[in-house]
C-alpha positions in Angstrom: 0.0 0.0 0.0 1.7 3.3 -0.8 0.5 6.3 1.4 3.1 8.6 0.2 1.0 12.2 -1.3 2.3 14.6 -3.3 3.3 18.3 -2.6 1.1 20.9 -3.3 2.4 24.1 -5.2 0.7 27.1 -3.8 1.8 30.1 -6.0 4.7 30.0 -8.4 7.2 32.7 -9.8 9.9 32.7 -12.4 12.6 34.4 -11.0 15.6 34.2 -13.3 14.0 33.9 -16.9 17.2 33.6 -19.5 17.8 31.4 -22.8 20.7 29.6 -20.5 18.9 29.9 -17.1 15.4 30.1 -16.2 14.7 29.7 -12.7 11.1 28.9 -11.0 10.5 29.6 -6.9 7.6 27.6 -5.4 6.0 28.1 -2.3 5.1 24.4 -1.7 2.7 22.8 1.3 4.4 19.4 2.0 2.3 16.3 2.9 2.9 17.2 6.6 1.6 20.7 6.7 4.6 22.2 6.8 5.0 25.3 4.1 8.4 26.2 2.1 8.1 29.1 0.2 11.2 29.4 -1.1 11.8 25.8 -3.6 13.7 26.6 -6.5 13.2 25.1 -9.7 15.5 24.5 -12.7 14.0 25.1 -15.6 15.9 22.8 -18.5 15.5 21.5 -21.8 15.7 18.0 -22.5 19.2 16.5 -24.1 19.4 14.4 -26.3 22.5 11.9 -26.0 24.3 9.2 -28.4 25.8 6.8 -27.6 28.0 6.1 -30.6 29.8 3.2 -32.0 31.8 2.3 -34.9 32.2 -0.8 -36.9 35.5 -1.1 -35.0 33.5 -1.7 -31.3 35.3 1.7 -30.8 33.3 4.2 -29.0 33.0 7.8 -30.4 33.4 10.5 -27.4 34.2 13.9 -27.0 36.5 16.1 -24.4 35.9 19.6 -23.2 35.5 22.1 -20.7 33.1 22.3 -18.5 33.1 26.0 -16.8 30.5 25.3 -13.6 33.4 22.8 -12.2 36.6 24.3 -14.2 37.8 20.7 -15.8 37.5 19.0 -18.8 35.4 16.1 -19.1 34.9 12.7 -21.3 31.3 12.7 -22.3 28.8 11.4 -25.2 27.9 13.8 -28.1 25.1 15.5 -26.3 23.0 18.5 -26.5 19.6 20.5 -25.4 17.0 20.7 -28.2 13.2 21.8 -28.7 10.8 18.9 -29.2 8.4 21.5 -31.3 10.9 21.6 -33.8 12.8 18.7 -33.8 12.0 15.0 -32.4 15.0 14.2 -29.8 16.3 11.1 -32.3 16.8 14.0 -35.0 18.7 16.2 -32.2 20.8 13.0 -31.1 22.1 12.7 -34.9 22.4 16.3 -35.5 24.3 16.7 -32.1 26.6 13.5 -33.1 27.3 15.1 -36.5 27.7 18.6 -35.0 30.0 17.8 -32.7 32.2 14.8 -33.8 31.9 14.8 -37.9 30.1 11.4 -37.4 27.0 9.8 -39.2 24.9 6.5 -37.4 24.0 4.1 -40.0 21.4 2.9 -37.3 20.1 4.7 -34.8 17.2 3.6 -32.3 16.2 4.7 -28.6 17.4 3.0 -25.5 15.7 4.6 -23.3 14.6 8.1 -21.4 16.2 9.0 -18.0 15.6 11.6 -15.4 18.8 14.2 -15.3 18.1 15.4 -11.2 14.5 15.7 -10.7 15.0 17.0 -7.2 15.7 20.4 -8.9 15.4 20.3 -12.3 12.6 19.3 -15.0 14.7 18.2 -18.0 15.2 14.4 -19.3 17.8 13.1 -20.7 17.0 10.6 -24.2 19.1 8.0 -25.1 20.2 6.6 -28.3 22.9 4.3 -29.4 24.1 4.8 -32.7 25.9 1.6 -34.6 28.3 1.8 -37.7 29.0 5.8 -37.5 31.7 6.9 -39.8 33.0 9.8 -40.6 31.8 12.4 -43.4 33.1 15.8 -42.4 34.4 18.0 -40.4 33.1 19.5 -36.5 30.6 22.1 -36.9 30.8 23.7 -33.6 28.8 26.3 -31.1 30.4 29.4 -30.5 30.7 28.3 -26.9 32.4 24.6 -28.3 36.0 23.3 -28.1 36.0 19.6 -28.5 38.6 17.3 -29.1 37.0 13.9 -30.4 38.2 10.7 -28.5 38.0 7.0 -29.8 37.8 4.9 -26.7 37.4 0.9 -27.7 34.3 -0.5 -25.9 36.0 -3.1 -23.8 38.3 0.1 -22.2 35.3 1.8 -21.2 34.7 0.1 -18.0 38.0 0.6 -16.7 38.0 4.2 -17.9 35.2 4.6 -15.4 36.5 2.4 -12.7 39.7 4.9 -13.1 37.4 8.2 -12.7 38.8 9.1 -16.6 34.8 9.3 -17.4 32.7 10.4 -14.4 29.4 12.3 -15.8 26.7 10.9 -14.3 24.4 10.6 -17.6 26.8 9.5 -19.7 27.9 6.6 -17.4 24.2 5.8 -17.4 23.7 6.0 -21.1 26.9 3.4 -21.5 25.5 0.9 -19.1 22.3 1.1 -20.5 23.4 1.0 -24.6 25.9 -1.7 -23.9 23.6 -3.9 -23.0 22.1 -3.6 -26.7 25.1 -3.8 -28.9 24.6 -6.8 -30.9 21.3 -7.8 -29.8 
């Protein structure tokens, strides 16, 4: 039997409203009465990730800086997009190609996470992309410096194990896709 409720928002205010940052403050009753009126929200856009793979079992990363902690990081090809213009499968491709150069000859979902839905709204959509090769050159943000990385998939654990790639979502999305290569 689950008895856990729901908290109730009572009024609601945007308080930092930014393309990069948009900020909501809830005044929230919790289950037990109690009242918090100052719950801050992150508002985010969804990501789309890939999880890319090449006919060599070589997967396709990229490295760069992440300003909120000042270090570099090993991720997946990744990227926010809006689902009234493009579906997130379209924004995992166009993010892959954007960023690394690369093209999936298959593409399919693996699945849909949660990024930190204590504190922020967006989710995080999964795809693993098989047989990407490369047809061009980096076309990159004005805020992108990325150096690609081929990592072979049986290094990837111990690349982890090692702390070499530690972003939460990423580490999910190659547990996750791993499971379907070949399958």
């Amino acid at each position: 039997m689950n008895n856990l409720k729901k908290w109730k928002t009572l009024k609601s205010k945007m308080v930092l409203d930014y393309p990069w940052c948009r900020v909501r403050q809830d005044e929230i009753e919790l289950p037990n009465g109690k009242i918090i009126d100052d719950y801050f929200v992150s508002i985010k856009p969804d990501v789309a990730m890939v999880l890319p793979i090449t006919s060599n079992k070589e997967i396709i990363f990229v490295r760069q800086y992440r300003h909120a902690v000042g270090e570099f990081f090993l991720e997946l090809p990744a990227g926010n997009f809006d689902p009234t213009k493009e579906s997130a499968e379209v924004a995992a491709i166009r993010e892959l190609t954007e960023e690394t150069g690369y093209i999936p000859e298959e593409v399919r979902k693996i699945g849909t996470l949660y990024d930190k839905p204590s504190k922020d709204t967006n989710q995080i959509h999964l795809f693993l992309a098989e047989n990407v090769s490369k047809i061009g050159a980096q076309q990159l943000d004005i805020t992108e410096e990325i150096e690609v990385v081929l990592i072979p998939v049986e290094s990837v654990l111990n690349k982890i194990i090692q702390g070499e790639i530690s972003v939460a979502g990423t580490i999910a999305a190659l547990f996750l896709g791993l499971n379907f290569i070949n399958h």
